[in-house]
N, C-alpha and C positions, 0 to 999 in steps of 0.2 A: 088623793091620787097616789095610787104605788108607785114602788119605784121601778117595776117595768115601764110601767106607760111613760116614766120621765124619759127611759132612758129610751125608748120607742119614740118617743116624740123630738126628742136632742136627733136620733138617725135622720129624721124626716126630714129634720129643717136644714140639718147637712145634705142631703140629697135632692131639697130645693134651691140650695144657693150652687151646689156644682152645677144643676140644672141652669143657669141663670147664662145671660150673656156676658162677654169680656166687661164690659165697662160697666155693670149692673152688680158682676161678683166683685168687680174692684169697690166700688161703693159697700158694698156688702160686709166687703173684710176689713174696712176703715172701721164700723161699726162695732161697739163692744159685744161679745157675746157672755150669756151666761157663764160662770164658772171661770172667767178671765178676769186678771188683774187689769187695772188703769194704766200700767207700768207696759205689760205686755202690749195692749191695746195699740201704743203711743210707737211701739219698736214697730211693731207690725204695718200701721198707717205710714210712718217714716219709709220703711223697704220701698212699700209697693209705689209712693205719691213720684219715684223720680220716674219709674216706667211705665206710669199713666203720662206723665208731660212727653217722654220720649215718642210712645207712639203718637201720641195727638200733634208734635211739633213734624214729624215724621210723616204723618199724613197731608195736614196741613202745607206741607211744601211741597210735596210730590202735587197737590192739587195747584199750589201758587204756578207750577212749572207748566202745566197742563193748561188751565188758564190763559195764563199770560203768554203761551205760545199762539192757542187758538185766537186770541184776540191779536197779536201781532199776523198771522195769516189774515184775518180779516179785514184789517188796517189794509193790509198790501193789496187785497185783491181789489181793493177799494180804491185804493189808486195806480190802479192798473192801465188806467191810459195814460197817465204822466211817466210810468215807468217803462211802458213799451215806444211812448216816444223818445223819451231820451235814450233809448237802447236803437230804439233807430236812427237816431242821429248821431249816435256814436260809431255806427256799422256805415251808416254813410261817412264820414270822416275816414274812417280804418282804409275803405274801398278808395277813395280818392289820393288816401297816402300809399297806396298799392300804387295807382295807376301813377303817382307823379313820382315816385322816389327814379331814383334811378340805380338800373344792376351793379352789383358788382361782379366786374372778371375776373376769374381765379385762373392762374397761372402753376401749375405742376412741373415740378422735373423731378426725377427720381436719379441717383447715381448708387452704384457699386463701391462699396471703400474697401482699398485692396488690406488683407491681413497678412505681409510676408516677412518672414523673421528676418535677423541680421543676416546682411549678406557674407558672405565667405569670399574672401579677395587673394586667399591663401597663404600659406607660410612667407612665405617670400614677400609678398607685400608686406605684412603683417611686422617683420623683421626688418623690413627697411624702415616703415614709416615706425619704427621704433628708431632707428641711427637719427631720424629725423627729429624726433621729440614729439613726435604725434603718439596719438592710443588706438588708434586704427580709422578704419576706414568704415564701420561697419554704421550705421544711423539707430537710434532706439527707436522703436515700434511703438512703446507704452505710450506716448505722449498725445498720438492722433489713434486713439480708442472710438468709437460710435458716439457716447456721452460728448466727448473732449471735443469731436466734430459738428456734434449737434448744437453743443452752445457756442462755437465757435463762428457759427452760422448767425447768427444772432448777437456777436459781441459789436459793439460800438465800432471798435477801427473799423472790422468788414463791413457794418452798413454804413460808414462814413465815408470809407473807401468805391462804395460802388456808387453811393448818390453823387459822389465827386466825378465820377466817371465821366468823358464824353463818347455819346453814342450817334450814332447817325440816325434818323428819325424823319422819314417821310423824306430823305435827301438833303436834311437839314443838318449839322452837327450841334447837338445842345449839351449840359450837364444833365443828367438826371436831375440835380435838385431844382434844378429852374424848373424842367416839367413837372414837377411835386408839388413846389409851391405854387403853380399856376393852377393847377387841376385843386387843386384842395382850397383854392380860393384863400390864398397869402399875402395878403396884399400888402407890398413895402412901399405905397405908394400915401398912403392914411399916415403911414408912422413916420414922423422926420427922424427918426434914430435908423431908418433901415432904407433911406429913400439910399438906391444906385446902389447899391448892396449886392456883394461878389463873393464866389469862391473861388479866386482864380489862384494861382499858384502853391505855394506849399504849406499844407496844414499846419504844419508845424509854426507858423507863424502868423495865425490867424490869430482875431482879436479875440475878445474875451464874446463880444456879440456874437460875430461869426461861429466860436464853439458852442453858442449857449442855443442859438439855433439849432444846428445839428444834433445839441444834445435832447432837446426836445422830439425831433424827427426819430430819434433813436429811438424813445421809449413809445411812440406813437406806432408807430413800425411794428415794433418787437411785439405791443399790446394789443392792436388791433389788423395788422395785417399779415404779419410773417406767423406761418406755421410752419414747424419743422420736427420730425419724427419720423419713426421707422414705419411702414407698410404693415409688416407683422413682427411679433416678438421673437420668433422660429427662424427670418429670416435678414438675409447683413442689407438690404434693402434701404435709403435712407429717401424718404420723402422732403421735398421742399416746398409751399404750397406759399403763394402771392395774393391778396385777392385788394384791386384798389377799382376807383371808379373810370380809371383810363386804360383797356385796354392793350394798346401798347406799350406804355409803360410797366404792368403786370408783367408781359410778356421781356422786356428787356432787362428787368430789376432780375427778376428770378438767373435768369440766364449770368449777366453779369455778376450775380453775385455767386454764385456755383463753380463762377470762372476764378473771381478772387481770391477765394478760399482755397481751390484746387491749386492758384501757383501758389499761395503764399503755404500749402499745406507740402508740395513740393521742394521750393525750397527750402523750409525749414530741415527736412528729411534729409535732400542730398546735399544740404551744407557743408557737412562734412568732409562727405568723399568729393563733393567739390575742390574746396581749398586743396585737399592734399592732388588732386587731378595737378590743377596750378602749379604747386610746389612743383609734383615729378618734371611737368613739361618743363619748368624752369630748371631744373636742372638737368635733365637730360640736354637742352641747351647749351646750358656754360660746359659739361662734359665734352658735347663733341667738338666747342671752340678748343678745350683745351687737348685731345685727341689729335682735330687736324693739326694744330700748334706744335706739337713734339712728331708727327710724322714728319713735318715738313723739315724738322730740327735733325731726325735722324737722316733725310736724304741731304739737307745740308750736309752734314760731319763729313760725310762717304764722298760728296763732290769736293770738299776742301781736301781731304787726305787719299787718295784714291786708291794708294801705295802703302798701308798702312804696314810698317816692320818692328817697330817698338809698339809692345804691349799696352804702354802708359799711353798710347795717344788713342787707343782704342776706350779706353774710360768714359770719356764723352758720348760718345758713340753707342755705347751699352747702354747706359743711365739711361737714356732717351728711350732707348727700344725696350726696359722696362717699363717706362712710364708710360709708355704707348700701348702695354698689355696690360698694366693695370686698370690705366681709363679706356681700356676695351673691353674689359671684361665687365667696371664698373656701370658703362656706356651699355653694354648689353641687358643687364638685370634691370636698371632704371627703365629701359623701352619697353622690357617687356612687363615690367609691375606697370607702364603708363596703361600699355595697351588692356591689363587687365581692370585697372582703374576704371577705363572707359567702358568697360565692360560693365562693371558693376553699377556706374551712372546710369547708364540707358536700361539694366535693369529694372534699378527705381523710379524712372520715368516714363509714364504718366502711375499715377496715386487713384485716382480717379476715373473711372470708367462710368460715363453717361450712359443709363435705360434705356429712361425716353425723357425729351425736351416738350416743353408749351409748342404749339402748334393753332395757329389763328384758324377759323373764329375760336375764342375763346369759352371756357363755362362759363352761363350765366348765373349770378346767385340773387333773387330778385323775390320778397316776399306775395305770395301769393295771393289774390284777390278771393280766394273763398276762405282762407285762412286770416283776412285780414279780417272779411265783413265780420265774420264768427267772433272775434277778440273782441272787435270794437265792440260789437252788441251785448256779449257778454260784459264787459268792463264795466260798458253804460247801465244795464241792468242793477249789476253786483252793489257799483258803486253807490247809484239812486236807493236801492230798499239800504243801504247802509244810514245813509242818509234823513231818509224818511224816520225810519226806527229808533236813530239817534234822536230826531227832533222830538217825534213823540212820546220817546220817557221822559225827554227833560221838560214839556209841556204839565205831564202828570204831575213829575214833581215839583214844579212851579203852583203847580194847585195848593 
């Protein structure tokens, strides 16, 4: 044979094995060819043998996946009437806890928080309650901010403050926390540690029970009933939102506690110009004791001596009638810094400007009956093919 036809026939066979299929050329090129080493052969089978395992392992599981899905839907359809009954008896359940729970009422009030800078009580104030040792009269602003009031609304003293409250209630006077504990089902009548158990007088001297209580009430409260936040981001709006299973009490908590916040947010403010109010009228006081006292001293002198011709017996007589202009003049500026005092008190009074208040009947918040059956049935479904699927591989793999 020449060596055309060899190398004619070498084309051929190369353009039957390209012609060949994936897994047919891979066998192909394992195979030594003419004019190849054993060496070369050995590199060549090595290459190609990890990306014959790869696709075949790569198929092989996209098939396991495909498989074992389609046999899991046929599993389920197959037990499709134990999975539509238990979905329907979890929808009836869902419906029946619709129909028994009971609403809860939510209770809204919205307030205004006033933003007013320090007041101006003027020089004159300003320079006396300097004589006096004071820094002035003016209240800082920074401390009752939107944030500062909102968790204020929510701090321990204030809700311990208004559950201690007594309200009047159907013409009855109770504490708040007695109607809390009684609606939320508290019973200190099971426990010998809380049997006749009172919050009557001053917290501050309550036991370690009594606070541990309340402290619990606090985070219950704070966690599942009290909401409190702004309306909008845009505006000084401050929402208060109540929502418990007693209507009235919604409506009374809320209120009272907007009320507690409001004086104790007031008086912390006009503390200040309080005391120093105090101060002035106390001494405009002793002033005009000590005013009338030396008039009276100078129309004495003038009825003892009435003739007066030596100079030196006028002495007495002067002295007095200076001290009588000094604590008049004194006596003048103290009245009229009280009067501006008061001025500026009823300025900062009231802090707090109410929206709108809760108003009966109240919202109701009560989960829905096509909302419930829908969970329930869902649930019961999800839950059972969970179930079912779990058992059934671990049956397989028990095989």
């Amino acid at each position: 044979m020449s060596l055309n036809s060899k190398n004619n026939n070498s084309i051929h066979g190369e353009e039957r094995v390209m012609n060949l299929p994936l897994e047919n050329k891979l066998y192909s090129d394992e195979m030594p060819m003419s004019g190849c080493s054993a060496t070369d052969d050995e590199q060549v089978g090595h290459s190609i043998s990890p990306l014959k395992n790869q696709l075949y392992s790569d198929e092989i599981s996209f098939k396991d996946i495909i498989l074992k899905s389609k046999e899991l839907c046929s599993y389920l359809i197959s037990k499709w009437k134990l999975v539509s009954l238990i979905s329907l008896l979890c929808a009836s359940l869902g419906l029946v806890y619709a129909l028994l729970s009971k609403p809860d009422y939510e209770a809204e009030l919205t307030f205004v928080l006033e933003q007013e800078g320090k007041a101006n009580t003027g020089g004159s104030l300003a320079g006396l309650a300097a004589q006096f040792g004071l820094a002035g009269t003016a209240s800082s602003g920074g401390l009752f901010q939107d944030e500062n009031i909102m968790y204020l609304m929510k701090s321990r003293s204030m809700i311990a403050k208004t559950l201690l409250s007594t309200v009047n209630i159907n013409g009855k006077k109770q504490q708040l926390i007695d109607l809390y504990m009684n609606f939320n089902g508290f019973e200190t009548q099971n426990n010998p540690n809380l049997v006749n158990i009172q919050f009557k007088g001053n917290p501050s001297h309550f036991t370690v029970t009594q606070d541990s209580i309340i402290g619990i009430f606090h985070r219950a409260i704070t966690e599942n009933n009290l909401i409190v936040g702004k309306v909008d981001k845009k505006l000084n709006i401050i929402s208060v939102k109540f929502q418990s299973k007693n209507e009235l009490f919604s409506k009374v908590f809320v209120e009272k506690l907007v009320s507690n916040v409001a004086e104790f947010y007031t008086s912390t403010k006009t503390k200040r110009t309080l005391s120093n109010l105090v101060l002035l009228e106390s001494k405009a006081d002793s002033l005009r004791k000590a005013l009338n006292l030396n008039i009276s001293g100078v129309a004495n002198a003038y009825d003892l001596n009435p003739n007066l011709v030596r100079m030196s017996l006028r002495v007495p007589s002067q002295k007095k009638q200076i001290d009588v202009q000094i604590l008049t003049t004194a006596y003048v500026e103290v009245v009229r810094n009280l009067e501006t005092t008061k001025f500026a008190l009823q300025k900062e009074t009231p802090l707090i400007q109410v929206v709108d208040e809760p108003i009966l009947p109240l919202k109701k918040n009560k989960i829905r009956k096509l909302y419930a059956l829908l969970i329930g049935g869902f649930l019961g479904g999800f839950l059972t093919s969970l179930f079912l699927i779990f058992r059934n591989n671990y049956k397989n793999l028990m095989k």
